[in-house]
C-alpha positions in Angstrom: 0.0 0.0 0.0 1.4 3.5 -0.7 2.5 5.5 2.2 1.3 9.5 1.9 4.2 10.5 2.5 5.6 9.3 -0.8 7.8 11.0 -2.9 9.0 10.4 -6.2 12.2 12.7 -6.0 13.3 11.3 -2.8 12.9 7.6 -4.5 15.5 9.4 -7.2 17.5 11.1 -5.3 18.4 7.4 -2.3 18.7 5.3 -6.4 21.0 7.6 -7.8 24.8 6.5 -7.4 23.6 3.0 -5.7 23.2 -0.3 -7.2 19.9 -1.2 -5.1 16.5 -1.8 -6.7 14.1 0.6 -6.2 11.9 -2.1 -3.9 15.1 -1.2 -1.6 14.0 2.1 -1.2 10.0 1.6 -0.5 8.6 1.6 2.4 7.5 -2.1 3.4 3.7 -1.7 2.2 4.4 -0.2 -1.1 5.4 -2.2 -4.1 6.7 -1.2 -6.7 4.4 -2.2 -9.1 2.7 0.7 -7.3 4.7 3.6 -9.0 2.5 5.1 -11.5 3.6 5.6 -15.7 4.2 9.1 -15.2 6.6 8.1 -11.9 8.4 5.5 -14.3 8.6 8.3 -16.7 10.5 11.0 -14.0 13.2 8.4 -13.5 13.8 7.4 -16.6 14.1 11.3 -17.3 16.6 11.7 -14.4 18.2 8.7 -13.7 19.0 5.0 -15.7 20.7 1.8 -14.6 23.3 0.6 -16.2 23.2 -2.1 -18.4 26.8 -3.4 -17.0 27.7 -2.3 -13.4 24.1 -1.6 -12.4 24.8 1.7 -10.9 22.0 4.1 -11.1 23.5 7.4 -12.6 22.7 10.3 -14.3 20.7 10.6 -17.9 23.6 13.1 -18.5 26.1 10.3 -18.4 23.8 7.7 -20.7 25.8 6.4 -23.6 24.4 3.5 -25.8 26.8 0.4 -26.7 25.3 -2.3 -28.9 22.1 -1.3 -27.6 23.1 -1.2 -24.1 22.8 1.8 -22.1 25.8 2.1 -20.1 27.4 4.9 -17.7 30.4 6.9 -18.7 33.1 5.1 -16.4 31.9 1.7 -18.5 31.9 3.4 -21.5 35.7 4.3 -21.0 
């Protein structure tokens, strides 16, 4: 069950520069099939996991390898 207190940003903001799911970061009665499209939609429009370290970074640092999506320091 979602919590009230809820906030999208502050699921962003714990992900970014972890490798933890974002199940991690709920609060034991929300799932994450809870999130909502549009939620989906603000991280994918701040933050991706990389396809090869699994780190949670940026969109700024998103390159695309044989159609992986992959951080910076992997890109290197």
């Amino acid at each position: 069950m979602r919590g009230e207190d809820f906030d999208i940003h502050t699921l962003i903001s714990d992900l970014q520069g972890t490798c933890e799911t974002i199940s991690h970061f709920l609060s034991e009665e929300m799932e994450e099939s809870e999130l909502t499209q549009d939620e989906l939609e603000q991280i994918d429009n701040e933050i991706f996991l990389c396809d090869l370290c699994g780190w949670w970074c940026e969109v700024s640092e998103q390159n695309e390898k044989d159609g992986d999506n992959i951080c910076e320091d992997c890109s290197e």
